[in-house]
TIKOL-67407 format. One record per residue (C-alpha): residue in one letter; z, x, y. Coordinates in steps of 0.05 Angstrom, whole numbers, plus 32768, in hexadecimal, padded with zeros to 4 digits. Example, Ala and Ser with C-alpha at 12.3 -4.5 7.8 and 13.67 -1.06 7.14 Angstrom:
a809C80F67FA6/s808F81117FEB/
// end
This chain:
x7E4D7F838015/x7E717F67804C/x7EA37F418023/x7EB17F808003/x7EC97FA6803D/x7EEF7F668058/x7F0C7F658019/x7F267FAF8017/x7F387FAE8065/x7F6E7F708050/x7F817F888010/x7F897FCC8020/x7FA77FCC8063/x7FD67F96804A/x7FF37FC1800B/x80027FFF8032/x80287FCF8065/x804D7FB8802E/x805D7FFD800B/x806B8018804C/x809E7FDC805F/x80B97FE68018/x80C18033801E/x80E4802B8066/x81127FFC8045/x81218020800C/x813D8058803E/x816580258065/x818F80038034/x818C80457FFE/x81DB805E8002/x81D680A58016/x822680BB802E/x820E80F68014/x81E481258039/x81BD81468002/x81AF80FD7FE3/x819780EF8026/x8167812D8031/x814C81147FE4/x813980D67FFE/x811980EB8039/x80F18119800A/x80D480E27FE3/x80DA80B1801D/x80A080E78038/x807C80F07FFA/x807980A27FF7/x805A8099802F/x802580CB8028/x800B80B47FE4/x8012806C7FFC/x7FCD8071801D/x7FA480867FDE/x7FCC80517FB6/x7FB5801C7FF2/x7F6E80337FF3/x7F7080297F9A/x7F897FE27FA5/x7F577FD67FDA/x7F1C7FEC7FBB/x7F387FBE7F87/x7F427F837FB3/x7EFB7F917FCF/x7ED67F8C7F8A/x7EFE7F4A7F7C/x7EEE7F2D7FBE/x7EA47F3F7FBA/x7E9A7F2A7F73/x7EBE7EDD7F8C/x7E987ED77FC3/x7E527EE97FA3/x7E607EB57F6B/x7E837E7B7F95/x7E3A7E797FB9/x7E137E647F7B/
// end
């Protein structure tokens, strides 16, 4: 069980650093000379960022199983 949570810890803490990095980006380089553009992507800049946690815990749990199910047959 332990490769499990190692698993999830790096998988899942590594894909919300990425969406997260990805999101931030996003609102750098999006053009907004516009301020109502701008106010719609800070709207689903925000939005991003809060479903960016279940969607890291989903690929984590994923990442988890994988490890665990490697590990447990890489012994035998």
């Amino acid at each position: 069980m332990k490769h499990f949570f190692q698993g999830f810890l790096i998988t899942g803490i590594g894909s919300f650093i990425l969406i997260c990095l990805g999101l931030a980006l996003f609102a750098e380089f999006y053009p907004n000379e516009d301020p109502s553009v701008g106010a719609g992507v800070g709207f689903a800049i925000a939005f991003g960022f809060v479903f960016s946690a279940p969607v890291a815990a989903m690929i984590g749990i994923v990442g988890g199983v994988l490890t665990y199910v490697f590990k447990k047959y890489k012994k035998n």
